[in-house]
N, C-alpha and C positions, 0 to 999 in steps of 0.2 A: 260333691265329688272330692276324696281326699287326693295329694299330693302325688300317690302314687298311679292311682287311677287315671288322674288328668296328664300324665306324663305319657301312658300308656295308649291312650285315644287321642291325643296328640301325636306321638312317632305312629303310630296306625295312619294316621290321615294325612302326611308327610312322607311316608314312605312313597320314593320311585319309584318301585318295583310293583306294588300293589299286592305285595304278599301278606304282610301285617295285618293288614285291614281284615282279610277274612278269617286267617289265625282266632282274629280278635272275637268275632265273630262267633264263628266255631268253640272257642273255647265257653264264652259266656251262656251262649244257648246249652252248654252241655252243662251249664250249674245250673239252668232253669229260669233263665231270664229270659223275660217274654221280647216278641219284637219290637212294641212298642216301650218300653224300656230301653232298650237298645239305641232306638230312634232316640232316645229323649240324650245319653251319651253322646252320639254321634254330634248330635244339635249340639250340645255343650261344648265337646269338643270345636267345630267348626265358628263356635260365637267367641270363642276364647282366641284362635287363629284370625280371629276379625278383628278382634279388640286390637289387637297385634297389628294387624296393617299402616304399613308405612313408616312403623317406627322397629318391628324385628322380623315382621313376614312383608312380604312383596307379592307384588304377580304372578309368579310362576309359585311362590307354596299357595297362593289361593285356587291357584288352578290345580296342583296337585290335589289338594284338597277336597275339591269338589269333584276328583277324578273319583277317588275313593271313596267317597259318601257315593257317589251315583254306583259300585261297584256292590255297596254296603247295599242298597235299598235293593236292587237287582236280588239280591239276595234272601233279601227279608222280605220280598212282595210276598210272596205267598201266604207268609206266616201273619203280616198285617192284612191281604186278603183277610183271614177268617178272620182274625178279630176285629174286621169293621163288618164282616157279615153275620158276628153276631150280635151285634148292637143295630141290627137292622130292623127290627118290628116296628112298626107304628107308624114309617115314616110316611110322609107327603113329598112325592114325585115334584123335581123340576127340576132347570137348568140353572148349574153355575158354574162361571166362567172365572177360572182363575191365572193368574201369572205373579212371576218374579218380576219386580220394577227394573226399568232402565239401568243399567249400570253395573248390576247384581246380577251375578254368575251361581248364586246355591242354591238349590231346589230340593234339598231331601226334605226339609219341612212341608211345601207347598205338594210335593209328589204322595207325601204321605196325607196327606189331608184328601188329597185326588183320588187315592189309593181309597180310603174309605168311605168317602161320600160314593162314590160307584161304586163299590160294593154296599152300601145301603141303597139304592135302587136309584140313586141322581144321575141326572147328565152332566157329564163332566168334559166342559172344553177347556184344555189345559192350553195356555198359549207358550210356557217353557219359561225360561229367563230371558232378562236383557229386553222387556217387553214396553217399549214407550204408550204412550199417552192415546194415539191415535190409533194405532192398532187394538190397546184395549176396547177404545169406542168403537169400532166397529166391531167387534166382537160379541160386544154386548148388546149393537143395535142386528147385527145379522143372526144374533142366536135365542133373540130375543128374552136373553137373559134374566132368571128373576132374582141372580143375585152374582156379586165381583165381588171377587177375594182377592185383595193383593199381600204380597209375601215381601218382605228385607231382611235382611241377615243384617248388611252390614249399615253403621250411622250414616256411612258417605253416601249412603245412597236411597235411605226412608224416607225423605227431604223430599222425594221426585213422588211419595204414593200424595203429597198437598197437590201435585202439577194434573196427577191423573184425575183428582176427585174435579178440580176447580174445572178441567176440560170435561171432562163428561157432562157438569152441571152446567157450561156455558150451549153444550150441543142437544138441550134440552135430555138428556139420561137421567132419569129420576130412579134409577136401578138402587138398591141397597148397598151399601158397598159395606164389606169385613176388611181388617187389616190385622197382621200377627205376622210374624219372625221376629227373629232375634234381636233387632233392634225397636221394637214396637212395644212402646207402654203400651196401656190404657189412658194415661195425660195425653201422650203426642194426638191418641186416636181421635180424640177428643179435641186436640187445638186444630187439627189440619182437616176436621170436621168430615170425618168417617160416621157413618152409623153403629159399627160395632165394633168392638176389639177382642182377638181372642187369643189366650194364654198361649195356647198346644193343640196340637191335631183331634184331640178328643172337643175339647171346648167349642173350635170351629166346629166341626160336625154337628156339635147339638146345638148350636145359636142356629145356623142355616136351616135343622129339623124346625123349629122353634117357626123362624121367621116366615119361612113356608109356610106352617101350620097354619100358621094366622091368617097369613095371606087367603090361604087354601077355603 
């Protein structure tokens, strides 16, 4: 994303008014940017406002922030509807329970991943953000889960998807677990002893097809 661009979806996702954002919006789909493009923006945008925290963003632009992605997706549900309904052939039916970890207030990544696994034919319990430890486990023990995805944006708060894994696996939950946002390698997935790790909302989608299948 060049200089001018990330200046742009940065005052988009900053702005009070919540006017920008859809401008933005608006303007890009009318050169023919798809939504999931868009989302991949947005995400950039909001990882770059994160990197930022505590040292030139605070509180209240993370909250602005995540006013307008949540404004932004509103928007663009429809248009990611179809493009996770037409990546929908093949799939193996089941449930996955996803959330935003503890701490962590942004959800367009995890909403769009929600957004597409149910429209490829999964069940999808979304528990939202700011989601601890124990409310995961029972989510995935009452929903009988066959698979937990958890979502971070930001570093201050990836630290807490170790607290979820190690609780689930102390309350006997042998569930699969996925982990992806903005703060999430593939190393961390791997130290804090996740099953999978995925890049972007298409990646998750196909790992969870994937994992099913086998299961199936």
């Amino acid at each position: 994303m060049d200089a001018s661009n990330t200046e742009q979806i940065i005052d988009a996702l900053l702005d009070t008014r919540k006017l920008r954002i859809e401008a933005y919006i608006e303007e890009r789909m009318s050169r023919g940017m798809s939504a999931y493009e868009l989302v991949e923006k947005l995400t950039s945008g909001l990882e770059m406002i994160g990197a930022g925290y505590r040292e030139r963003y605070f509180d209240a632009e993370l909250m602005v922030s995540g006013w307008n992605a949540k404004k932004a997706l509103e928007i663009l549900r429809p248009f990611l509807e179809q493009e996770g309904a037409a990546k929908a052939a093949g799939t193996t039916l089941g449930t996955v329970v996803i959330g935003t970890v503890k701490g962590d207030v942004h959800d367009i990544g995890k909403e769009v991943v929600e957004i597409m696994l149910a429209s490829a034919g999964f069940r999808v319990v979304d528990l939202g953000i700011d989601v601890d430890k124990e409310r995961f486990a029972r989510a995935v023990s009452e929903s009988k889960a066959d698979v937990l995805a958890l979502s971070a944006l930001l570093t201050t708060t990836r630290e807490y998807m170790a607290e979820v894994i190690s609780h689930l696996r102390s309350q006997g939950l042998s569930v699969p677990i996925i982990v992806g946002g903005g703060a999430v390698t593939e190393d961390f997935a791997r130290k804090i002893g996740a099953d999978y790790y995925c890049k972007d909302a298409i990646d998750g989608v196909t790992k969870v097809k994937e994992l099913l299948a086998r299961a199936g």
